[in-house]
One Martini backbone bead per residue (centre of mass of N, CA, C, O) as a GRO file, in nm:
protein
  389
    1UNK     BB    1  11.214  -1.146 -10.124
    2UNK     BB    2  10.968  -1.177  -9.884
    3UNK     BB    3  10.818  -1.373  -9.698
    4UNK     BB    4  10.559  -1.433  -9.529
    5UNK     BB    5  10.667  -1.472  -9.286
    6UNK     BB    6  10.908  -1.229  -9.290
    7UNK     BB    7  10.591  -1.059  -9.303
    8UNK     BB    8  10.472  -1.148  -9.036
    9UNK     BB    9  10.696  -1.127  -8.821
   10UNK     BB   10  10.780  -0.828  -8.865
   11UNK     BB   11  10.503  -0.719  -8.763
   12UNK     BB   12  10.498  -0.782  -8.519
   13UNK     BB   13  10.723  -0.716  -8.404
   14UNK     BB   14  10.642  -0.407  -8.470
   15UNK     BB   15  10.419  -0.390  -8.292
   16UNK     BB   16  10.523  -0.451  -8.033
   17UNK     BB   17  10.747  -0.245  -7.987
   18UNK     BB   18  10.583   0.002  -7.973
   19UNK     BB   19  10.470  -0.053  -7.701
   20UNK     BB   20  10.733  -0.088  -7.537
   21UNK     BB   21  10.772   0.250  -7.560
   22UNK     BB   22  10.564   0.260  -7.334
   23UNK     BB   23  10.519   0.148  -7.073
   24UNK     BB   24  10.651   0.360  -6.878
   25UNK     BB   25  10.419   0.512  -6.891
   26UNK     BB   26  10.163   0.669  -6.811
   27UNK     BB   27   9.853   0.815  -6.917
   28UNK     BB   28   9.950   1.111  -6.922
   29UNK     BB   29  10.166   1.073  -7.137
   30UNK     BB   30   9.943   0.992  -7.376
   31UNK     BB   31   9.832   1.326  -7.431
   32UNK     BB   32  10.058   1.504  -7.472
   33UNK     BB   33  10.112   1.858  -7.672
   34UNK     BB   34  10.339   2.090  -7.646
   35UNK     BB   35  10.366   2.102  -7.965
   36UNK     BB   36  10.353   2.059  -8.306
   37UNK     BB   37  10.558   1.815  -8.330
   38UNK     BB   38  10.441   1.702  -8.087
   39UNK     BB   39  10.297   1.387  -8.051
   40UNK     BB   40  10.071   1.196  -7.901
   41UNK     BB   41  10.145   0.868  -7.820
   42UNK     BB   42   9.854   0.803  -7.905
   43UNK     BB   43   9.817   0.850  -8.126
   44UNK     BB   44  10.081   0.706  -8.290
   45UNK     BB   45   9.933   0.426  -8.190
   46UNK     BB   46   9.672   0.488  -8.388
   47UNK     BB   47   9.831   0.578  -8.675
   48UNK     BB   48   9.981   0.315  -8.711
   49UNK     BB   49   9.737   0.148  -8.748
   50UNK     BB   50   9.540   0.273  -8.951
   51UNK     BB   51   9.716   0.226  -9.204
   52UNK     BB   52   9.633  -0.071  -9.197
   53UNK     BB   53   9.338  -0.009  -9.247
   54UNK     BB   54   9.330   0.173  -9.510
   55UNK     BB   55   9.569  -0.052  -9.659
   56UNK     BB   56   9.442  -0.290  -9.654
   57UNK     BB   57   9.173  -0.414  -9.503
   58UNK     BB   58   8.948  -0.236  -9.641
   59UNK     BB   59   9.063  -0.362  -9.942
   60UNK     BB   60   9.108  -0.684  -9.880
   61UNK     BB   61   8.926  -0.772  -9.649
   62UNK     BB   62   8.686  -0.990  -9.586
   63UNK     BB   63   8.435  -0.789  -9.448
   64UNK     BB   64   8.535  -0.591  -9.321
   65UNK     BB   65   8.570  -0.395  -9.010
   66UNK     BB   66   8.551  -0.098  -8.841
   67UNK     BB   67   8.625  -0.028  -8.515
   68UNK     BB   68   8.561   0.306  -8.555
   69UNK     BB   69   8.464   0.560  -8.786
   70UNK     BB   70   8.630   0.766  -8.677
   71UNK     BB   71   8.946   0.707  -8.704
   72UNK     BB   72   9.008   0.822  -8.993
   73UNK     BB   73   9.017   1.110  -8.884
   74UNK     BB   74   9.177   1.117  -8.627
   75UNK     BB   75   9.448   0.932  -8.748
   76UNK     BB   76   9.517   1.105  -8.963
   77UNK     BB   77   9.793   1.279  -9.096
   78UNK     BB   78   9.827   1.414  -9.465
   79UNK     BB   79   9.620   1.240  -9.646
   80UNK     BB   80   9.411   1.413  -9.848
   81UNK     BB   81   9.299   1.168 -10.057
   82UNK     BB   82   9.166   1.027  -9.768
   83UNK     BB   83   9.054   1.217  -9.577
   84UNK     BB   84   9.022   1.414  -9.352
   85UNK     BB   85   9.147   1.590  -9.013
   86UNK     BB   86   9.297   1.664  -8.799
   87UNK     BB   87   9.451   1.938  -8.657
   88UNK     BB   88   9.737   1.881  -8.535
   89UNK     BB   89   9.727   2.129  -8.301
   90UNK     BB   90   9.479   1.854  -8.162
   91UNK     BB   91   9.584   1.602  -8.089
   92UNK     BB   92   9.593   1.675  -7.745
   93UNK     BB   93   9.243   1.720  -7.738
   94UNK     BB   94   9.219   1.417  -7.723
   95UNK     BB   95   9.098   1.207  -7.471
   96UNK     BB   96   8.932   1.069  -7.696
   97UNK     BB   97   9.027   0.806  -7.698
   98UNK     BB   98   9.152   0.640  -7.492
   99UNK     BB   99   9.447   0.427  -7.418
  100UNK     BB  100   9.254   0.149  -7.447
  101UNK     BB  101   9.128   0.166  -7.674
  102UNK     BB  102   9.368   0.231  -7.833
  103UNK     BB  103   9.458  -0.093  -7.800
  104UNK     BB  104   9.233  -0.227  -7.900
  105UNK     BB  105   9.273  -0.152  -8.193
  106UNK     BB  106   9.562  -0.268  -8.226
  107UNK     BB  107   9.446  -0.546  -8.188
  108UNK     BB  108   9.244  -0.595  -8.398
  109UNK     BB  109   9.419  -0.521  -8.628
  110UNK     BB  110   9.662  -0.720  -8.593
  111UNK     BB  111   9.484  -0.976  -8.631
  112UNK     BB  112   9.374  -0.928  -8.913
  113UNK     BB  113   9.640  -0.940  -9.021
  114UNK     BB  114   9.770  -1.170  -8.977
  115UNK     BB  115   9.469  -1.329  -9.126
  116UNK     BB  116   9.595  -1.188  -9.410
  117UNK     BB  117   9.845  -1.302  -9.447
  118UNK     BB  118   9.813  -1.611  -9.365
  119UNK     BB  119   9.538  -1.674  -9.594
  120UNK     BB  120   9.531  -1.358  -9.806
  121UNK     BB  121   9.758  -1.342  -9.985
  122UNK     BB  122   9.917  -1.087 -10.184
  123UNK     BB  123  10.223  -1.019 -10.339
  124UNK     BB  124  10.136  -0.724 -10.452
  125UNK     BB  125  10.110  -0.602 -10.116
  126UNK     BB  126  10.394  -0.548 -10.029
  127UNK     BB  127  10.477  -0.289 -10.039
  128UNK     BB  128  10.263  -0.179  -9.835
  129UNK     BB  129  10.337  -0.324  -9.594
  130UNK     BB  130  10.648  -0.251  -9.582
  131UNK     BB  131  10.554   0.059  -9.534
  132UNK     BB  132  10.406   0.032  -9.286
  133UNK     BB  133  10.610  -0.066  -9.130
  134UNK     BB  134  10.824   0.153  -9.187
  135UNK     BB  135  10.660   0.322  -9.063
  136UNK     BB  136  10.609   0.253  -8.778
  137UNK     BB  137  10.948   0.283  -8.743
  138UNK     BB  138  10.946   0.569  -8.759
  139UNK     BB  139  10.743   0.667  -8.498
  140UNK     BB  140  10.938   0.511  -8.282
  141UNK     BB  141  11.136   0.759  -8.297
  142UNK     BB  142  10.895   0.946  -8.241
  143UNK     BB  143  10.834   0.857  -7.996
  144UNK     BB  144  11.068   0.902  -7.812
  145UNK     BB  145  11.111   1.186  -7.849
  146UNK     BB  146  10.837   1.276  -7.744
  147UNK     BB  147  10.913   1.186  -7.450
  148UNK     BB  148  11.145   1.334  -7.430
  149UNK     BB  149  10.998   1.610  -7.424
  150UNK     BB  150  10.786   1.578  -7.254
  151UNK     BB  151  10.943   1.495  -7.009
  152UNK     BB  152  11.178   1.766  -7.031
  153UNK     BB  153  10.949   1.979  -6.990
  154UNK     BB  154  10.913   1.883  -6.691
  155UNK     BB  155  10.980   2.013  -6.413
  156UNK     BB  156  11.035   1.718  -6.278
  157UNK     BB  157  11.213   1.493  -6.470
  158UNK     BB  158  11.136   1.224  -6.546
  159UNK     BB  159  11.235   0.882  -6.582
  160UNK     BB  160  11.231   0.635  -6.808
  161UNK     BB  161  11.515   0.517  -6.878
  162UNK     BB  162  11.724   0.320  -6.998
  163UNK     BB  163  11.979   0.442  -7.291
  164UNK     BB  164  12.152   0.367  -7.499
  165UNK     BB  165  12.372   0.581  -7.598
  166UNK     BB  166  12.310   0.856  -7.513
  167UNK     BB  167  12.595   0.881  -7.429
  168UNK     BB  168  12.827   0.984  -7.692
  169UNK     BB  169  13.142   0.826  -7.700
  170UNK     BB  170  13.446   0.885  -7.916
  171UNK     BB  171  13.736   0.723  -7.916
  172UNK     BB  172  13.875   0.950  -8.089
  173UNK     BB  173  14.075   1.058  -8.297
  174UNK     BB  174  14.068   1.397  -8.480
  175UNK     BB  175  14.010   1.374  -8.835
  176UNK     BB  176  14.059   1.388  -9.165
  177UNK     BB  177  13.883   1.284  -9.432
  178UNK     BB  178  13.996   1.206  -9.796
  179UNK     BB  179  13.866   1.306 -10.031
  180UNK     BB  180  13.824   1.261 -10.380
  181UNK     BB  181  13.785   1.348 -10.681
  182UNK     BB  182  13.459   1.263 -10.845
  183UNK     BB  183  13.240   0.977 -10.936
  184UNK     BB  184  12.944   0.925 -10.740
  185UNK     BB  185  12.717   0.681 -10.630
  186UNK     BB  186  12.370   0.761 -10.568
  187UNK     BB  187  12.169   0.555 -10.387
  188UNK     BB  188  11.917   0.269 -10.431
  189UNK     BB  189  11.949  -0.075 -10.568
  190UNK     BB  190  11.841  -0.297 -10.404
  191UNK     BB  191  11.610  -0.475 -10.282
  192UNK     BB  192  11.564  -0.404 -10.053
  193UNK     BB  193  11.419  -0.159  -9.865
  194UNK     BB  194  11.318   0.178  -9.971
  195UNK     BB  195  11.278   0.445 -10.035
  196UNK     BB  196  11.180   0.690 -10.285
  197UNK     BB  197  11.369   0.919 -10.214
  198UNK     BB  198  11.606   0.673 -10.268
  199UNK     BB  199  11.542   0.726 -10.603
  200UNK     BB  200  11.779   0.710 -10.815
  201UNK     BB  201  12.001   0.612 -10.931
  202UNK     BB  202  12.345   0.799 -10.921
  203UNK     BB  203  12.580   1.072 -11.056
  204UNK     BB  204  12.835   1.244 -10.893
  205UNK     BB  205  13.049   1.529 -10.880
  206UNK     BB  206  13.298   1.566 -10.685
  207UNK     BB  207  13.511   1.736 -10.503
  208UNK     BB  208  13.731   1.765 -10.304
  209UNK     BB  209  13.757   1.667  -9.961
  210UNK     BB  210  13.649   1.670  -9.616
  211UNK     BB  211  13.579   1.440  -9.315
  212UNK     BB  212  13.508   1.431  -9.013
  213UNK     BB  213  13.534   1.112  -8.789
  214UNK     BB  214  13.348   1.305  -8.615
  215UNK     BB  215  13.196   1.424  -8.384
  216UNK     BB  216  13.087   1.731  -8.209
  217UNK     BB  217  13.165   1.818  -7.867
  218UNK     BB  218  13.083   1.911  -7.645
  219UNK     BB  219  13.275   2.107  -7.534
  220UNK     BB  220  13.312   2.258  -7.799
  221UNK     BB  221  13.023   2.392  -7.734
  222UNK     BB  222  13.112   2.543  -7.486
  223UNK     BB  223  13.347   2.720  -7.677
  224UNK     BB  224  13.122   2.853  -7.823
  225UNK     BB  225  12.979   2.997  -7.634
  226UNK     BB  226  13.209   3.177  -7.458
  227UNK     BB  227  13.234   3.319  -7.738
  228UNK     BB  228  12.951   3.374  -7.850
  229UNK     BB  229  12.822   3.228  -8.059
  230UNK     BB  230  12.480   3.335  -7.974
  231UNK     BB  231  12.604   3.664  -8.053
  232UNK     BB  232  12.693   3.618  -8.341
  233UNK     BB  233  12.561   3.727  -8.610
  234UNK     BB  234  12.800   3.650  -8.838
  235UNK     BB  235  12.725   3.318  -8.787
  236UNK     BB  236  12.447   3.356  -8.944
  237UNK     BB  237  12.150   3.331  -9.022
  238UNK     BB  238  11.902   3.542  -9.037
  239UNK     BB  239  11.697   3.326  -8.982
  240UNK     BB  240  11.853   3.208  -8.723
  241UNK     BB  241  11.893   3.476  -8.584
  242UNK     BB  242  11.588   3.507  -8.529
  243UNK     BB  243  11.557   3.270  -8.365
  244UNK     BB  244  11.742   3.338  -8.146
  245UNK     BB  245  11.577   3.596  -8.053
  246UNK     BB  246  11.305   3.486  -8.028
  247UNK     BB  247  11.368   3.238  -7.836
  248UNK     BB  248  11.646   3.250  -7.644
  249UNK     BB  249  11.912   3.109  -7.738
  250UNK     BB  250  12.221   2.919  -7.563
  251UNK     BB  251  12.155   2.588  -7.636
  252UNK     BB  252  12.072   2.360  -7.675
  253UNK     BB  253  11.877   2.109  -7.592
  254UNK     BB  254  11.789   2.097  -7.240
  255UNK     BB  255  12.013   2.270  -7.144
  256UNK     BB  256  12.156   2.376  -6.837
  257UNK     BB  257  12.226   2.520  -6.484
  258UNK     BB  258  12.325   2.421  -6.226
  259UNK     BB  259  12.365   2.494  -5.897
  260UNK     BB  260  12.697   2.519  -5.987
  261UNK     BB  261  12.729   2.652  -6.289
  262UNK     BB  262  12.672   2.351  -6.455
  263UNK     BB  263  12.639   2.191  -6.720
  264UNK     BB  264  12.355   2.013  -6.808
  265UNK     BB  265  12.074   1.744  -6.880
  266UNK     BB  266  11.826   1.578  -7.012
  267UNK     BB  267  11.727   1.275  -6.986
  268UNK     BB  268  11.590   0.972  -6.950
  269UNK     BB  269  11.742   0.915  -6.681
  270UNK     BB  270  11.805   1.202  -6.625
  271UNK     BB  271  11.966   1.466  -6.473
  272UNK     BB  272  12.272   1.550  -6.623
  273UNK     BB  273  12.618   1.598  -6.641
  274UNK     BB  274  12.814   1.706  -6.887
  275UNK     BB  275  12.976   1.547  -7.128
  276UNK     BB  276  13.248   1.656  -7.301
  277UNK     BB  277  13.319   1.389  -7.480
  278UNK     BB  278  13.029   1.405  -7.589
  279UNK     BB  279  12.800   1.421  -7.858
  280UNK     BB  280  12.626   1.671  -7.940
  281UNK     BB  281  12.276   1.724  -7.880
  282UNK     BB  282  12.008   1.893  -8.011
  283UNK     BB  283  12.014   2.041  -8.298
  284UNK     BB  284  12.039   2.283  -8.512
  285UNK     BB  285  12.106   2.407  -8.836
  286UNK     BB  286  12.170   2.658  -8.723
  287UNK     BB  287  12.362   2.577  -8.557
  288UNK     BB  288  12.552   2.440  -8.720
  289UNK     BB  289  12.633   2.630  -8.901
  290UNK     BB  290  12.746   2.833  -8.690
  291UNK     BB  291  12.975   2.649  -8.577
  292UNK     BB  292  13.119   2.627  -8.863
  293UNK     BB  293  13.213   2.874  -8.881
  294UNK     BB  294  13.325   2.924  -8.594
  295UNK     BB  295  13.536   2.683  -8.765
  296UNK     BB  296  13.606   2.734  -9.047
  297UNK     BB  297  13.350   2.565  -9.191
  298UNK     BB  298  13.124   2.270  -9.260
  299UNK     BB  299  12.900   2.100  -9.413
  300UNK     BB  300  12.823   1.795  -9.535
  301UNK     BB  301  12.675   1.692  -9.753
  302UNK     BB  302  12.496   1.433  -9.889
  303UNK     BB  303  12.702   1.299 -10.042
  304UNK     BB  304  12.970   1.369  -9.912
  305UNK     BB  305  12.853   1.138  -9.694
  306UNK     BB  306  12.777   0.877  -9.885
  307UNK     BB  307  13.085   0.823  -9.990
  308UNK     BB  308  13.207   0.810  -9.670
  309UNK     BB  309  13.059   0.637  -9.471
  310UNK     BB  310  13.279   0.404  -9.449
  311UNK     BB  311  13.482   0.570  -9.313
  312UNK     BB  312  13.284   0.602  -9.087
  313UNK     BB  313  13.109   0.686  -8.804
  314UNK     BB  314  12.766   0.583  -8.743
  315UNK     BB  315  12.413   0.585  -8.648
  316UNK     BB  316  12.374   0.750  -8.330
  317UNK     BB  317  12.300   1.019  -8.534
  318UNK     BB  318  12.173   1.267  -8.634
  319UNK     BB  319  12.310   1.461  -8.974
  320UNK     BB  320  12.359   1.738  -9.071
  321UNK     BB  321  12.350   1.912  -9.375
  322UNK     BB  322  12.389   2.107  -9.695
  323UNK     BB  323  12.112   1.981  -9.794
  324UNK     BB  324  11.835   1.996  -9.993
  325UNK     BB  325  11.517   1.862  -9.997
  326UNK     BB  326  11.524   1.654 -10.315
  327UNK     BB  327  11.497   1.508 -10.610
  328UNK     BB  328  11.626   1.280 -10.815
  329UNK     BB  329  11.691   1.227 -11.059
  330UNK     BB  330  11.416   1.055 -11.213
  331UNK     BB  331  11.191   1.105 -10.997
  332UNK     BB  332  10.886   0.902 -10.894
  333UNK     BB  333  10.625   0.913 -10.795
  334UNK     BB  334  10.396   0.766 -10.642
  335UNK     BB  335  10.077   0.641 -10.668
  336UNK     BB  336   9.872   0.777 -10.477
  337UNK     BB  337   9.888   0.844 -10.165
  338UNK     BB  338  10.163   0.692 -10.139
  339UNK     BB  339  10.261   0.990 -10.281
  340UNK     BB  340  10.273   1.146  -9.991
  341UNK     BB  341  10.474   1.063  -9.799
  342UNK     BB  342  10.732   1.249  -9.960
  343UNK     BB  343  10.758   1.409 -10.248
  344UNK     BB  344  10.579   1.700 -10.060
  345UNK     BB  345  10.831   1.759  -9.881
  346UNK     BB  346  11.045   1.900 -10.138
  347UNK     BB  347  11.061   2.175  -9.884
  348UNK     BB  348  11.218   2.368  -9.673
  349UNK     BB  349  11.462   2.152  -9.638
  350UNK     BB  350  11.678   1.924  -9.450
  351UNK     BB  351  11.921   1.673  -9.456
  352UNK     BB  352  11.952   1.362  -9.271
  353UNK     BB  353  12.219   1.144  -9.174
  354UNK     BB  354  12.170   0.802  -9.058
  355UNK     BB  355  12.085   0.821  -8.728
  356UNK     BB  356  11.984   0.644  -8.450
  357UNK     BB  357  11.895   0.571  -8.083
  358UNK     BB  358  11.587   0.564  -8.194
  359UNK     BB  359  11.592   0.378  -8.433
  360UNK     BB  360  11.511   0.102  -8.583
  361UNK     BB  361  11.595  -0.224  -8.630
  362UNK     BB  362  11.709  -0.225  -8.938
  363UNK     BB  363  11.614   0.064  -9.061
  364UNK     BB  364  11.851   0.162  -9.165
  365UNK     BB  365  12.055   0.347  -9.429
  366UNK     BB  366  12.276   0.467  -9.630
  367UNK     BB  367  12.066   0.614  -9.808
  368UNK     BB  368  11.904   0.728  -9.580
  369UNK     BB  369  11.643   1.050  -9.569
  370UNK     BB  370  11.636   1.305  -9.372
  371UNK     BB  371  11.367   1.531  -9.279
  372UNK     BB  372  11.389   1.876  -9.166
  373UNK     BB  373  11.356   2.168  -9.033
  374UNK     BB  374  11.588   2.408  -8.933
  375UNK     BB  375  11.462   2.449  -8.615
  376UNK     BB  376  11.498   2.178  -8.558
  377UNK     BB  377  11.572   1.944  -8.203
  378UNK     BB  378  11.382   1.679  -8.097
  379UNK     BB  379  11.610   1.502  -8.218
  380UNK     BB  380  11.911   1.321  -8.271
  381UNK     BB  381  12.106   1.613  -8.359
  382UNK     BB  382  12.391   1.653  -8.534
  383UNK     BB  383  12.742   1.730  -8.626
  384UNK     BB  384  12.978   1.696  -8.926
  385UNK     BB  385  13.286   1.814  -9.043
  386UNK     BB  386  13.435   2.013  -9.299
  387UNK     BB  387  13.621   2.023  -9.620
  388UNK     BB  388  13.757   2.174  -9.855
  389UNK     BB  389  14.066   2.141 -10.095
   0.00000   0.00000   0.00000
């Protein structure tokens, strides 16, 4: 159980972090949204102010007042039982509040709530604090790579700043770790924070499998592409194939061919030419499947990711499963609102397994479970290569 301190340390700390990910921007870079999953800059920073204004601030400050009666309405982002909101692909076309305002808006919040640990607080309160310091610390990796987006789609494409190992090179000889058959215990009990989506623990029977100790390397993926990877209808799942086809894909995202047609790619730190032995990075879950295909092979579960984790390295992309974001045995949905965050949307979607270099610090866990739909590729997302036994 952590201590107020250490829940206000924690509190400080995440609210000044999110900050630092935004200094690179200029003004114009916290308004744009070009697609509907990325939300633009300044959205993310009203957004996660909101949370704490709406689920702490409202119902336990004494005398609270709101900063500002329509931003409830603003930066919602879609829990319904707490009422209306701008809708997602229109985030983008809100000028104002300026990006000036809601920097004030996020002191005026950070201050109540400071004041509301350090004087008011009620221990009951702990778990929601804890989900919003964590909402927030998931929105930072969602604020880098949606900048990331942003800029990387400029023709211009402008340098953000160096990101430690966004180039990620894996020095190891590769080869497959054997995992036994048995069952094997799956899921969070420790005392830690951890998302609901992550328990109850619980216990699966797993094949024996075998799971690549690497990740898949642009090399890798380069001799995909000349084989014809995303011309062979045979390798694709036909949602997948479709997918290629209607939207024109022939190389992961970012990826372009320099003046010499020599294979590049946008970086935060600007437009650089592709390194073979760096792990492929910002791939959908069909590419990926169609990958393991053609390499006769699969994406492993996320249990079998789970049981090998400790054998593994991981951390630094994440990994597409072959497993469907459902609900674990005799999960119980959390009641109110906050059973909106995980809950409704285990449906249509697939997990991913550990991390990434956007992820925060101390933020993610071997059970730890990130879910996107299918096509979507603007996340640090890779693939790691299994086989039955």
């Amino acid at each position: 159980m952590m201590t107020i301190k250490n829940l206000l340390d924690l509190f400080s700390q995440t609210r000044a972090d999110s900050e630092k990910i935004c200094q690179p921007l200029q003004t114009e870079d916290y308004v744009v949204q070009p697609i509907v999953d990325v939300s633009p800059p300044k959205w993310h920073l009203g957004h996660t102010t909101w949370f704490f204004e709406e689920f702490l601030l409202d119902p336990y400050f004494p005398d609270y007042k709101r900063f500002h009666k329509q931003y409830a309405y603003v930066f919602n982002s879609y829990y319904e039982s707490v009422g209306k909101r701008v809708v997602r692909t229109d985030r983008g076309n809100l000028s104002r509040p300026s990006v000036q305002e809601i920097y004030e808006y996020r002191k005026y919040v950070t201050q109540h709530m400071e004041e509301l640990i350090s004087n008011h607080w009620n221990t009951e309160w702990n778990p929601v604090l804890e989900i919003g310091i964590h909402h927030e610390k998931q929105h930072q990796e969602l604020l880098l790579t949606d900048i990331k987006f942003i800029l990387g789609n400029n023709p211009l494409q402008p340098i953000y700043g160096e990101i430690t190992d966004e180039v990620l090179i894996e020095n190891t000889q590769k080869e497959f770790i054997e995992i036994k058959e048995g069952i094997y215990h799956i899921g969070h009990e420790l005392e830690e924070f951890c998302y609901d989506n992550e328990q109850p623990k619980h216990r699966v029977f797993l094949e024996p499998y075998a799971i690549a100790n690497r990740l898949v390397t642009n090399g890798e993926w380069i001799e995909f592409i000349n084989d014809g990877g995303y011309s062979n209808s045979l390798l694709w799942h036909t949602e997948g194939w479709d997918w290629v086809k209607k939207n024109g894909i022939n190389s992961p995202m970012y990826w372009f061919k320099n003046q010499n047609e020599e294979w590049s790619h946008y970086l935060l730190s600007g437009a650089k030419k592709i390194n073979t032995k760096a792990a492929v990075t910002h791939i959908s879950y069909y590419e990926a499947f169609a990958f393991a295909q053609w390499k006769e092979l699969r994406l492993p579960t996320e249990f079998e990711w789970e049981a090998a984790q400790s054998k593994i390295n991981h951390g630094s992309r994440w990994e597409w499963t072959e497993s469907a974001y459902l609900p674990y045995p005799n999960y119980k949905k959390p009641d109110g609102a906050l059973g909106e965050y995980n809950g409704k949307f285990m449906v249509n979607q697939k997990v991913l397994r550990g991390s990434s270099i956007a992820t925060a610090a101390n933020h993610a866990r071997p059970t730890y479970r990130n879910f996107f739909h299918a096509p979507l590729r603007w996340q640090f997302t890779s693939l790691r290569l299994a086989k039955s036994l």
